[in-house]
C-alpha positions, -999 to 999 in steps of 0.1 A, spaced: -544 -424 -164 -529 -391 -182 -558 -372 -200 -562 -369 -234 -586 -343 -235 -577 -315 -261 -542 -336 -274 -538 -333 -313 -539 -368 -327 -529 -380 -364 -538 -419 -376 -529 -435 -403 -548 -457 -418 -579 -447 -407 -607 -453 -428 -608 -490 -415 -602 -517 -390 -579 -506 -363 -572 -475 -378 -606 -462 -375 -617 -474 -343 -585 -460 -331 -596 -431 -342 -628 -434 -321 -615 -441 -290 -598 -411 -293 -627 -392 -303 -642 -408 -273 -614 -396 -247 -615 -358 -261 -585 -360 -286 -589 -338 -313 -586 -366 -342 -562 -359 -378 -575 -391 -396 -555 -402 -428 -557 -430 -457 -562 -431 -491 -598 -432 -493 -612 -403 -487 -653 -410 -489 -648 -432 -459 -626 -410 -441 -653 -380 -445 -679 -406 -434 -661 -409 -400 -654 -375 -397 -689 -370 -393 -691 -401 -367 -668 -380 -344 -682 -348 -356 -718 -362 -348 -710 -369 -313 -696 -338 -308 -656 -349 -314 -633 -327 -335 -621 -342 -367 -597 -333 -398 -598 -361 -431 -568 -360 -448 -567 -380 -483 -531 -391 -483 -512 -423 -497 -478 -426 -470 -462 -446 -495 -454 -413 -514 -428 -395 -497 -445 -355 -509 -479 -370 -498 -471 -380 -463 -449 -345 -455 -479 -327 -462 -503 -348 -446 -483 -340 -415 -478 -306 -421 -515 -302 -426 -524 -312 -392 -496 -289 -378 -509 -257 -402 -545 -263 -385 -536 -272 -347 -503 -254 -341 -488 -291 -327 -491 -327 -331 -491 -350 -293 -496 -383 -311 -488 -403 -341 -505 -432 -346 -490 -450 -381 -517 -478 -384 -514 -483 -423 -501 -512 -439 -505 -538 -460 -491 -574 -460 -496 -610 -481 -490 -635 -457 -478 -657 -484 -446 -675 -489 -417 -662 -509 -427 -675 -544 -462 -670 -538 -457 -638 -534 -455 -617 -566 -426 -584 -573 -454 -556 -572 -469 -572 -537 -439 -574 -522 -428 -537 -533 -463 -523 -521 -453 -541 -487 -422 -523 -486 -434 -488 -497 -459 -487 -474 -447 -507 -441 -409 -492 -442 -412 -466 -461 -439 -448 -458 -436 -454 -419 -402 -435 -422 -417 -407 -440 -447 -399 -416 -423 -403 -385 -395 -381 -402 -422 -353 -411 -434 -353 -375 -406 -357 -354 -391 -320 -357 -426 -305 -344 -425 -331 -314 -390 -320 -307 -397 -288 -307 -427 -291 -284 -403 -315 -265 -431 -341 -258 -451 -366 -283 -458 -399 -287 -457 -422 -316 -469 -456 -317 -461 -480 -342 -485 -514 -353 -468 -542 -362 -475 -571 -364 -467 -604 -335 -454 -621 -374 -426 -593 -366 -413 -606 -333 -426 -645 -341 -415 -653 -378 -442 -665 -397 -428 -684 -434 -443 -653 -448 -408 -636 -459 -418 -599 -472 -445 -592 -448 -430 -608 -418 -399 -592 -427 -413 -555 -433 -432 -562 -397 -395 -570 -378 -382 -540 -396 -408 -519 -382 -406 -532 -348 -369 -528 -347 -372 -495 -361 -397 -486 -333 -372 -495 -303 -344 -479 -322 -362 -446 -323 -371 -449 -287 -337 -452 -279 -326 -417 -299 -355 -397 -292 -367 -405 -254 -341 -380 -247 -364 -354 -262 -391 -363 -243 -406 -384 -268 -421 -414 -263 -422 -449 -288 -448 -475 -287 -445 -507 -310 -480 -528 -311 -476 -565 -324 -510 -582 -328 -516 -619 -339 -545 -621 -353 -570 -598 -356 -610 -594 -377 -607 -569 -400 -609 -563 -442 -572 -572 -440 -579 -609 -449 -611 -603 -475 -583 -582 -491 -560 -608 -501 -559 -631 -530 -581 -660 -532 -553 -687 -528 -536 -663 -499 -575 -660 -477 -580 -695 -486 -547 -706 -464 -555 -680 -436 -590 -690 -432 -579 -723 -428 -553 -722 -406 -573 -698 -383 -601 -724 -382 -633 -709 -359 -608 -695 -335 -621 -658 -322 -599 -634 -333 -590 -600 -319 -615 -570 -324 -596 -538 -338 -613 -522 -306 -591 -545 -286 -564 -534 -302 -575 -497 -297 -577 -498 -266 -538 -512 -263 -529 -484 -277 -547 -458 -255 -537 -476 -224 -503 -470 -237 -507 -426 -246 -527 -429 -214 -498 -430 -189 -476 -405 -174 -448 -389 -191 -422 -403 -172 -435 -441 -182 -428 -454 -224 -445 -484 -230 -424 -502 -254 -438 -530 -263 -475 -548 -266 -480 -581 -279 -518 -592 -282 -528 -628 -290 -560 -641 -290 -567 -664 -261 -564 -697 -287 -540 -682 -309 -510 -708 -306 
C-alpha cells in the first residue's frame, strides 16, 4: 500500500458521517487533513480530535454550493501547505423522494451542491494537481447513481456525478491524476434524520432492520483506493450492505 504519511488532504463535507471519519482515517495514516463544510463549531471540534492525537488539521467554514466560497476554500489549503495530493468531495445532499414529492428549492439545493458545487471544488484544484503532475480526487456518489432509484433529482444529480467522475478520469490521467467515484447503497448516518418526515418515514420502512453500512466502511474504500501505487486508478467502488437487495 503507497504511504500517506505527510500527503495534503482536503474533504468536503466533513463535519459528519463519512466526511468526518474520512477525515480520521486519514488523520490516522499521517495525512495532513484540510477539513471543509458549513458548520464550522463541528469542524473545529474535530480539528482538535486529530489535533489531540497528534494529527495535523486546517477547518475551513465553506458552503461548495457557492462558486467564490469553494475557490477559496481550495486556495486556502494551497496558501498554507504549498500543494494539495487529495480531494475528497464528500458533501451532498439528496431527498430520496419522487418527482412530485419533491419540492423546487430541494431539488435546486440537490443540484447546487451535488453538480455544482462538485464542479467548482474540482475546477479550483485541478490546476495545482497539474502542476504538481500527481493528485487524486475521489468522488462519493451514490449506488442510486449507477442503479436508478424512482428518486428523479437525487438519483439523477448522483449519475451526473458519477459520469462526471469517469469523464474526468479520462481527460486528466494523462496528467498523472488519478479519479475515484464511490457509490454506496445504504449507509447510517444524519443523512436520513435529515429529511422530511414523510421522506424518513418511507426510507425507514423500506430499509426495515437491515444493517446498514458504517461511514468507517466507507472510509476505508476510499483509503484503499489513494492507498495504491501511482500507476494503478481505481475507478470505481460500489458498496452494498450484505442484505441490501
Amino acid at each position: 500500500m503507497w504511504k500517506l504519511n505527510g500527503k495534503i488532504a482536503l474533504v468536503t463535507g466533513a463535519s459528519s458521517g463519512i466526511g468526518m471519519a474520512t477525515a480520521l482515517a486519514l488523520a490516522a495514516q499521517g495525512a495532513v487533513v484540510a477539513i471543509a463544510a458549513r458548520r464550522r463549531q463541528r469542524l473545529d471540534d474535530l480539528a482538535k480530535r486529530i489535533r489531540d492525537v497528534g494529527g495535523e488539521a486546517l477547518a475551513i467554514g465553506a458552503d461548495i454550493a457557492d462558486e467564490e466560497q469553494a475557490t477559496a476554500m481550495v486556495s486556502r489549503v494551497l496558501e498554507s501547505y504549498g500543494r494539495l495530493d487529495m480531494l475528497f468531495n464528500v458533501a451532498g445532499v439528496g431527498v430520496a423522494a419522487p418527482f412530485q414529492n419533491t419540492t423546487t428549492s430541494e431539488y435546486r439545493a440537490m443540484v447546487d451542491i451535488n453538480i455544482l458545487g462538485l464542479l467548482y471544488t474540482i475546477n479550483a484544484a485541478l490546476p495545482a494537481m497539474k502542476r504538481q503532475g500527481s493528485g487524486h480526487i475521489v468522488i462519493v456518489s451514490s449506488g442510486t447513481g449507477r442503479y436508478i432509484h424512482p428518486s428523479v433529482v437525487s438519483s439523477g444529480t448522483k449519475h451526473a456525478a458519477s459520469a462526471m467522475a469517469e469523464s474526468l478520469r479520462r481527460e486528466i490521467g494523462k496528467n498523472g491524476i488519478r479519479v475515484t467515484v464511490i457509490e454506496p447503497g445504504a449507509v447510517k448516518t444524519e443523512f436520513t434524520a435529515n429529511m422530511r418526515d414523510d421522506v424518513r418515514l418511507a426510507v425507514e420502512q423500506r430499509l426495515g432492520d437491515m444493517e446498514q453500512l458504517e461511514s468507517e466502511d466507507i472510509a476505508a474504500a476510499m483509503l484503499y483506493a489513494v492507498s495504491q501505487p501511482p500507476r494503478v486508478n481505481v475507478n470505481i467502488l460500489t458498496l452494498y450492505p450484505t442484505q441490501q437487495a
